[in-house]
C-alpha positions as CSV (number, residue, x, y, z in Angstrom):
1,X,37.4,146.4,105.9
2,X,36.4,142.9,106.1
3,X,36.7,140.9,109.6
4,X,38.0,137.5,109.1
5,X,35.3,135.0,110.2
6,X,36.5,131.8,112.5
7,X,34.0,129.2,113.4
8,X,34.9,127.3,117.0
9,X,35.2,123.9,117.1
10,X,33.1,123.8,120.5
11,X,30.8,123.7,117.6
12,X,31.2,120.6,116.8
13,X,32.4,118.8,119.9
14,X,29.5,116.5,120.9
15,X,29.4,118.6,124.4
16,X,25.8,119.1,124.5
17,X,24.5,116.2,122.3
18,X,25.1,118.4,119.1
19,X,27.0,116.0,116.2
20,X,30.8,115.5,116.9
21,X,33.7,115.8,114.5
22,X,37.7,115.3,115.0
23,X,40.0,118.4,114.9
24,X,41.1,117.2,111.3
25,X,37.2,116.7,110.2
26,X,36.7,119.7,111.8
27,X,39.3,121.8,110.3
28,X,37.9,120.7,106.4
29,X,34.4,121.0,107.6
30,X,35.1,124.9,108.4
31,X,37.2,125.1,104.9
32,X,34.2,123.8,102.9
33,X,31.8,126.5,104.3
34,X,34.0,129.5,103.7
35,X,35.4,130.2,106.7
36,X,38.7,132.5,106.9
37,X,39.9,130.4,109.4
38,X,39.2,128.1,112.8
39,X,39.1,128.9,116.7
40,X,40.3,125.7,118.3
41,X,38.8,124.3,121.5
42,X,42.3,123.7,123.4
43,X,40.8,120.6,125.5
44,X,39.9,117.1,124.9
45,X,38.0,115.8,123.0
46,X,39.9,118.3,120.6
47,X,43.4,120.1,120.9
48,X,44.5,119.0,124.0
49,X,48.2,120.0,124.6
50,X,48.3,116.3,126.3
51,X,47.6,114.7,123.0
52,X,49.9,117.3,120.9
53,X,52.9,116.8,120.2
54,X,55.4,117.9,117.7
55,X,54.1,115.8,115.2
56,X,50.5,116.5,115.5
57,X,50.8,119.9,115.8
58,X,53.1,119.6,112.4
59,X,50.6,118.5,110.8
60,X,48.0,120.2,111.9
61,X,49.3,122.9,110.8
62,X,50.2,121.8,107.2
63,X,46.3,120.5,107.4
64,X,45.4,124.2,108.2
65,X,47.5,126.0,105.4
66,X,46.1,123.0,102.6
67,X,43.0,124.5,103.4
68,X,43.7,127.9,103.1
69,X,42.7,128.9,106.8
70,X,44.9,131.5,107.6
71,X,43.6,132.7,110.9
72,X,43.5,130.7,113.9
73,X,42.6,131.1,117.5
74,X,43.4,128.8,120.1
75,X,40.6,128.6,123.1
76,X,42.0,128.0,126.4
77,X,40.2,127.2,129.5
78,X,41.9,128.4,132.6
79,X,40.9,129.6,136.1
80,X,42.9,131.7,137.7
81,X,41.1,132.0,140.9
82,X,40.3,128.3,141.5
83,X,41.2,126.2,144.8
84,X,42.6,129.7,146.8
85,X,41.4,127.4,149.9
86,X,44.3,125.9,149.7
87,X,48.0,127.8,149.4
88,X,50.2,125.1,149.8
89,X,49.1,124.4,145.9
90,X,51.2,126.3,143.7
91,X,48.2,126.9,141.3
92,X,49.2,130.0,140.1
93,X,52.4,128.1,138.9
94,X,49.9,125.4,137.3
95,X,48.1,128.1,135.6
96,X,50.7,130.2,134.4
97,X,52.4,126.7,132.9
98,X,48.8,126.0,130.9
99,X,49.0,129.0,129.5
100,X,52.4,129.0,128.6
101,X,51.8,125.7,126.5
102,X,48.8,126.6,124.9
103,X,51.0,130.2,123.4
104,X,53.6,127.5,122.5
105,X,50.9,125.4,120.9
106,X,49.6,128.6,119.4
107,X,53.2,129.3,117.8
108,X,53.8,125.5,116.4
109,X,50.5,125.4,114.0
110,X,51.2,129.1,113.0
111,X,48.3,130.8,115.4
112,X,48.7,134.4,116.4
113,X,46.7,134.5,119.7
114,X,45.1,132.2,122.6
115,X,41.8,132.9,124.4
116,X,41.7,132.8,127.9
117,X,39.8,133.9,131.2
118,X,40.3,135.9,134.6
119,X,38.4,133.3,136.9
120,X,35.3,132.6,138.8
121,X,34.4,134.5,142.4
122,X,35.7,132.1,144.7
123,X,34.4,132.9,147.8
124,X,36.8,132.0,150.3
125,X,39.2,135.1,149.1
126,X,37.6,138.5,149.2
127,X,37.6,140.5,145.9
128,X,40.6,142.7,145.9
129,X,43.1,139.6,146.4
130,X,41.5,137.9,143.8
131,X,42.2,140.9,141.5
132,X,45.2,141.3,142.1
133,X,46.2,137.6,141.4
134,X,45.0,137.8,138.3
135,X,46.5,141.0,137.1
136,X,49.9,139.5,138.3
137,X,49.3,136.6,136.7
138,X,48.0,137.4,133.3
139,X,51.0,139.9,133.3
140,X,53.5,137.0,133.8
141,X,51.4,135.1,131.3
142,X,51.8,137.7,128.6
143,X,55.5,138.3,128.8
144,X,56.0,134.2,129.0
145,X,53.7,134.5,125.4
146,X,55.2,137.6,123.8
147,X,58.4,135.3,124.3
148,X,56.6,133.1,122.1
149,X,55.2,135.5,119.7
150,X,51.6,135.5,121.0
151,X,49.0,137.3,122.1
152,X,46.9,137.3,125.0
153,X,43.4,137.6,124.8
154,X,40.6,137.7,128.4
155,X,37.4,136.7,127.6
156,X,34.4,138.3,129.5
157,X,33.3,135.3,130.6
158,X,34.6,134.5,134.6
159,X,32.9,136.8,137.1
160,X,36.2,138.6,138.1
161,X,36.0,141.2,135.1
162,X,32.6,140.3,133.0
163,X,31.6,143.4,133.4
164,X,32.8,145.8,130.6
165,X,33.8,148.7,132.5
166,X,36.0,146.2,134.8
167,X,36.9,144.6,132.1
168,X,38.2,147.6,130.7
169,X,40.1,148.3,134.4
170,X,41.8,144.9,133.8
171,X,43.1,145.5,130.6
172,X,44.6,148.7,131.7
173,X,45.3,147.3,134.9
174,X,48.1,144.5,133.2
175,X,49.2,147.1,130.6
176,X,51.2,144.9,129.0
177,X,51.0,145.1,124.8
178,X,50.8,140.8,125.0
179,X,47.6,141.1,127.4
180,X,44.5,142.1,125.0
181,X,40.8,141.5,125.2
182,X,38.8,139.2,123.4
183,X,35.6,141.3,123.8
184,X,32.1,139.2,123.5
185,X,28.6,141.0,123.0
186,X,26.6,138.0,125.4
187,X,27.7,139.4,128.5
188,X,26.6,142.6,128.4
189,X,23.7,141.8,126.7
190,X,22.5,139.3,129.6
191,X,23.5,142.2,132.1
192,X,21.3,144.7,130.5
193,X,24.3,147.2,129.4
194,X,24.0,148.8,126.2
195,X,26.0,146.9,123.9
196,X,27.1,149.4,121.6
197,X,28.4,151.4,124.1
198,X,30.3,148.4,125.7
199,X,31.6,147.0,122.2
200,X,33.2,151.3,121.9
201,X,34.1,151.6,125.2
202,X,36.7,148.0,124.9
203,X,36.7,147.9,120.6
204,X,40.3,149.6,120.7
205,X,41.8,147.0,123.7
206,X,40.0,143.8,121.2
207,X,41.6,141.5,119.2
208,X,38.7,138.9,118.9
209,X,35.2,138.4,119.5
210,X,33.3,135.4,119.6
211,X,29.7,135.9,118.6
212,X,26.5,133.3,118.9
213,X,22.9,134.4,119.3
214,X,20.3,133.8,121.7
215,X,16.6,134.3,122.6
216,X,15.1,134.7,126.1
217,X,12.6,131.9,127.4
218,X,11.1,133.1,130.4
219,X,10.5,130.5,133.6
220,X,8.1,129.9,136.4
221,X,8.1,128.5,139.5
222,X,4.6,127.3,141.0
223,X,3.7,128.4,144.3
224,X,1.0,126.2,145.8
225,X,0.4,128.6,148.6
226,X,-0.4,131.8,146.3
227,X,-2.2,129.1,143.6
228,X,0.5,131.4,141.4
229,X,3.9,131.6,139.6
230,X,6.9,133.0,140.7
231,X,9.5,134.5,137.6
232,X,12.7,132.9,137.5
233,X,15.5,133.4,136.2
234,X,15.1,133.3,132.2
235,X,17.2,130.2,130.2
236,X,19.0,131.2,127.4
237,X,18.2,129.7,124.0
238,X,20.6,129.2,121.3
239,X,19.3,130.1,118.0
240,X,20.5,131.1,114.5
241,X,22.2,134.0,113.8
242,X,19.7,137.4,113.3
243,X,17.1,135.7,115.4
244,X,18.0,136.5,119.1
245,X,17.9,139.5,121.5
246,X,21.4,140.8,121.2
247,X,21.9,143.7,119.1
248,X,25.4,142.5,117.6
249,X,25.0,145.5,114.6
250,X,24.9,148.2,117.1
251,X,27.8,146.0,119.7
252,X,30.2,145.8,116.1
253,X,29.6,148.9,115.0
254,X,30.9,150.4,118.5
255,X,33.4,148.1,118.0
256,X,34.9,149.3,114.7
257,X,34.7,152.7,115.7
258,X,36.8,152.6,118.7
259,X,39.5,150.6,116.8
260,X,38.7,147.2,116.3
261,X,39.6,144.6,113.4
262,X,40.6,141.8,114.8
263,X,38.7,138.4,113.9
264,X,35.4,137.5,114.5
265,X,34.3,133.6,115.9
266,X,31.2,132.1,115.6
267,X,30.2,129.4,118.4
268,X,27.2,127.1,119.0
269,X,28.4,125.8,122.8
270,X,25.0,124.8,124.6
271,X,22.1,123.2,122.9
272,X,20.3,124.6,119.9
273,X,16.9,125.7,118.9
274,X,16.7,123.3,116.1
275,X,18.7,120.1,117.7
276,X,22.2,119.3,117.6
277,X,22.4,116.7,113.8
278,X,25.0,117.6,111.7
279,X,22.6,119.0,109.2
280,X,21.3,121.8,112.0
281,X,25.2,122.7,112.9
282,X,26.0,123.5,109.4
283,X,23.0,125.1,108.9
284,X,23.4,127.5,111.7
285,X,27.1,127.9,110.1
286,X,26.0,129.2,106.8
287,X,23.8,131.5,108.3
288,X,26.1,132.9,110.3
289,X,28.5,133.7,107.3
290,X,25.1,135.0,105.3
291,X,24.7,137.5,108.6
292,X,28.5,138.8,108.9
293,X,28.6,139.2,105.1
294,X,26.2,141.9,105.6
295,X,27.2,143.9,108.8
């Protein structure tokens, strides 16, 4: 069976220099090159819940079902750990209210689920409180979306939970049927975990993965005193789909056979191989459509 394939408009955001088109322009741009449907940046400059109101998000969704894009993802941004330095903030409150507006946005233009993190190690809380904030609050989060009619889904992304087998603890950890994963191959990949056997061990928990493809360019550091290099850290390249290091055949393929057949995403969010002109970014669009067709 088929995935449905989403292209994210981080794609086309202008974040990293690359070419930059409106939600709208965005929405007819993903249309014209086949796409099942859209994953929507939920910040400005695009869907910003500060700029959407009823009537926007009216006819957004109209815009959506004149194009025939019938699946749609919303991409929230949250941190559920940030500024523990100071209590007297109710930020899990200002968290759990995001995240309850982006689920309602999620409902008005006729999306099924929202995207969103755990959060980033902050280091003035040690590790077990910091869990346990974040199971409590992505539970509270979930039963404020089912509510709604949504779905949670926690992107391995923030360091609390990136790695797949806590990821998997997390999951289980809420166990609540609104709290789901949204299960990328980039993480493990970078950590050096077999990604076929991360993609089966969270496939049956996924609802969505986001997929973009990357090649390794090694780094150096000179040190005068050795007249030699020292390795750093490798940067990350962004190139088309099929070219990189991750093995996304053997990360899907775990997926589908532990249960998964949710919707699949492709991103371009930091700068590409070829440039960021409009003419690269669709491009690297196609491609990625030419790839899934035959996976």
């Amino acid at each position: 069976m088929k995935n449905p394939s989403l292209l994210h408009s981080v794609s086309y955001a202008g974040l990293w220099g690359q070419a930059y088109l409106s939600v709208d322009d965005f929405v007819a741009k993903a249309a014209v090159l086949g796409y099942d449907g859209v994953m929507l940046m939920a910040k400005r400059p695009h869907l910003s819940v500060l700029d959407y109101g009823p009537q926007e998000r009216a006819a957004l969704r109209a815009l959506l079902e004149k194009h025939n894009l019938r699946h749609s993802v919303i991409a929230g941004y949250n941190n559920l750990t940030a500024d523990m330095e100071h209590g007297e903030v109710p930020h899990r409150e200002i968290q759990t209210l995001y995240i309850t507006e982006l689920a309602r946005l999620a409902r008005d233009i006729g999306a099924a689920s929202v995207r969103i993190f755990s959060g980033y190690d902050n280091p003035s809380s040690d590790h077990s409180r910091q869990w346990r904030l974040i199971v409590d609050t992505l539970r509270e989060c979930a039963s404020r979306a089912e509510d709604l009619g949504i779905v949670l889904g926690v992107q391995n992304h923030h360091d609390v939970a990136v790695g797949h087998e806590s990821m998997h603890d997390l999951i289980r950890a809420v166990d609540h049927p609104n709290c789901r994963a949204m299960f990328d191959a980039w993480a493990p990949a970078l950590q050096g975990d077999d990604v076929g056997s991360a993609g089966a061990r969270m496939g049956g928990y996924a609802i969505h993965t986001t997929i973009a493809d990357y090649q390794l360019r090694p780094r150096y550091r000179y040190n005068a005193a050795l007249v030699n290099y020292e390795k750093q850290t490798p940067f990350v390249q962004a190139v088309p789909m099929g070219q990189g290091f991750i093995d996304y055949r053997s990360f899907l393929a775990g997926m589908r056979a532990s249960g998964f057949s949710g919707t699949i995403a492709y991103e371009m969010c930091s700068p590409l191989h070829d440039g960021g002109e409009m003419k690269t970014l669709d491009e690297y669009a196609r491609r990625f459509l030419e790839w899934i067709a035959a996976v």
